[in-house]
N, C-alpha and C positions, 0 to 999 in steps of 0.2 A: 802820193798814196802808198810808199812806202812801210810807212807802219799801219796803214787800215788794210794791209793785204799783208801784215805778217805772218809766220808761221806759229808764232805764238797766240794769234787770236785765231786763226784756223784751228789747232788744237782743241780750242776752248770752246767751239764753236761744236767742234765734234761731239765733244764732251755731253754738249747742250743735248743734242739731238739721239746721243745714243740712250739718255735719262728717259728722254721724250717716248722715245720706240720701248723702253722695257717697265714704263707706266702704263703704256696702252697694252703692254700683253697682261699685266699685272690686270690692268681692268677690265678687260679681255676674260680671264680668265676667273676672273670675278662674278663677273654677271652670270658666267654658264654656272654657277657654283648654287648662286640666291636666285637663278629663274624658274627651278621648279616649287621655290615656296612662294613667290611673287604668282604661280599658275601660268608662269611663261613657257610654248613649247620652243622645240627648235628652231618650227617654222615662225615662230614670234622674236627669237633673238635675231635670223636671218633678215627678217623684214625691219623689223629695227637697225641693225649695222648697215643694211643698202640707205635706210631712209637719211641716215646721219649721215651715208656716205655722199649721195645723191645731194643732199643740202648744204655739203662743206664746197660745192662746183665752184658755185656763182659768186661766196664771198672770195674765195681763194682764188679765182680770178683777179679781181680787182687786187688784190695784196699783190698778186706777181705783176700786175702791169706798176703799181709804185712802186714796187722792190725795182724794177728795174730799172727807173726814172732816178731811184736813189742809187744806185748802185756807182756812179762816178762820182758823190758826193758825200758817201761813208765809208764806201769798201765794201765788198763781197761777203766777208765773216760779218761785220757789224750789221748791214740788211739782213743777212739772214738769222743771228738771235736776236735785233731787234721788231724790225717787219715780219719777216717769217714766224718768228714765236710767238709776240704779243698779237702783232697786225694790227695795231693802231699807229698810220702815220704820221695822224693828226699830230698824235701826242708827243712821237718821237721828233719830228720836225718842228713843232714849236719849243722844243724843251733845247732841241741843240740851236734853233736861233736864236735863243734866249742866252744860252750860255754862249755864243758868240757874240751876240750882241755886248755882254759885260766884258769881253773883253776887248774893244774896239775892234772887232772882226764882221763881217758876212761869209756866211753860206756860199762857199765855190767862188768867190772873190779871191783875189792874190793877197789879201789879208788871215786866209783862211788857213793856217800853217798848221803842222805838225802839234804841236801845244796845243792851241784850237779844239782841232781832233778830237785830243785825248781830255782834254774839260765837254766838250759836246758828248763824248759817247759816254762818260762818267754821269752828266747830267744826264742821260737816256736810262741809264740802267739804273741809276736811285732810283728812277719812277718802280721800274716795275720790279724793284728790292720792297718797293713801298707795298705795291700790288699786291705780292705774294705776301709778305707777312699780316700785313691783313685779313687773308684768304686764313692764312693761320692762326692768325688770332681770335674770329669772327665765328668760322665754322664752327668749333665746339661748342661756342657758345647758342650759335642760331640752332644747331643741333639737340641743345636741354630745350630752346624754346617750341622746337618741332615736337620732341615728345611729349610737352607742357599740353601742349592744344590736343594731341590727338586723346589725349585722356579725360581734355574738355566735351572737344565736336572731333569725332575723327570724320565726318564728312567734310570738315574745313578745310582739313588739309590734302582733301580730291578738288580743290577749288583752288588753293593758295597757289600751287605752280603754274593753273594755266593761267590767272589770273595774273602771274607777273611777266610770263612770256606775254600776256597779250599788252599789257604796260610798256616792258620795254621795246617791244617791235614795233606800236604805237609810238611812243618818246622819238625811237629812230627815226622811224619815217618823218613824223609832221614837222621836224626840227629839218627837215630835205625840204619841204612843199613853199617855208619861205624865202631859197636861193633862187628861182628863178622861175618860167610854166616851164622849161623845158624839165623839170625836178616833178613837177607837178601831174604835168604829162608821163614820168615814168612811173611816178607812185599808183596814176587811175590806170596805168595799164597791166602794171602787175598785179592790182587789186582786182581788176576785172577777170584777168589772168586764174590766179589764184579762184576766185569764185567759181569761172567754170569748170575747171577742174576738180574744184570738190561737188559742184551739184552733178555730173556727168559720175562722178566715181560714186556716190549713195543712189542717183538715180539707177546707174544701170550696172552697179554692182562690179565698177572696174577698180578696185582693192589699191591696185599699181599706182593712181592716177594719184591717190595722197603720197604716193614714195617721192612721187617726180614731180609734186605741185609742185614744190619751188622753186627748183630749177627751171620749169615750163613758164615759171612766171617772171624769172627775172629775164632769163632769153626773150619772152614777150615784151618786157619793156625797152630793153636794150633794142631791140627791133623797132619798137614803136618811134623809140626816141630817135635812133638814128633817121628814120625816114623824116621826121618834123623836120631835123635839124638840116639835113642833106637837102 
């Protein structure tokens, strides 16, 4: 583990992370700029940064419990700009058994050498070269498309975002419901989760209850699930 712990990918690693911190003050410092033409107050940017912060709990949980699973099988730096940043394991772990596999290697087998390594972690980071330039490439263009419609229906596009968050939160889940009931069992109890916490917050006017629904609901399933499976 030699070179997945060198000083040169620490470096690089830092590098990642201080981009990371002075994008988020950048848009940070963004929003407070365009919230009073948006009709947002203070107390609507505050409630907003808790809600986003409150919602990043439950998935950043699950990253740190793989980052650390991975962490004897990539190195320290390489988990953390690749888990840590993207946080899809899925994709970085099949991308480096794939590039192990071509080279007649496995994954933390004694075939797993230095050379290995550095073809698996290359293969990890083409992905998300792919990722980002896309994001780059895509954006301006969805962005003519965004302004196209609003000058068709601007009521479409008070539809199109929740309309895709509720797509892909829907995609996520039901793509969990065919691994097993214990999948299935978490999905009805954070959906149940979820439900009372938004009727209890319009019922009786507890504002809070949508900052924390989803944290309360994934604790809720995690809870549920544990008790089935124990």
């Amino acid at each position: 583990m030699a070179v997945a712990n060198s000083p040169v990918l620490w470096v690089a690693v830092a590098g990642i992370f201080v981009v990371i911190v002075v994008q988020s003050a950048i848009y940070m410092t963004a929003v407070r700029k365009v919230a009073p033409v948006a009709d947002m107050s203070p107390e609507d940017m505050k409630v907003s940064f808790r809600s986003g912060a409150v919602s990043a709990i439950g998935p950043s949980l699950a990253v740190c419990l793989v980052a650390i699973a991975l962490l004897a099988l990539f190195g320290t730096p390489a988990v953390l700009a690749r888990i840590g940043l993207i946080g899809s394991a899925a994709y970085d772990v099949s991308a480096a058994s794939i590039a192990a596999d071509s080279m007649g290697a496995k994954l933390g087998a004694d075939t797993y050498t230095q050379n290995v390594f550095v073809v698996a972690f290359f293969a990890m980071s083409i992905g998300g070269v792919m990722w980002m330039l896309s994001a780059l490439v895509l954006t301006p263009l969805l962005k003519r498309g965004d302004a196209k419609i609003r000058t068709v229906n601007p009521a479409l596009m008070a539809v199109v975002p929740s309309a895709a968050l509720i797509g892909a939160f829907a995609s996520l889940g039901f793509q969990e419901l065919t691994k097993s009931s214990y999948h299935i069992v978490a999905f009805a109890a954070s959906a149940v989760a979820m439900g009372i916490c938004l009727f209890v917050a319009r019922t009786f006017g507890k504002g809070w209850l949508r900052e924390w629904g989803l944290g309360i609901s994934i604790l809720a399933a995690l809870t549920v699930t544990y008790l089935v499976t124990s």
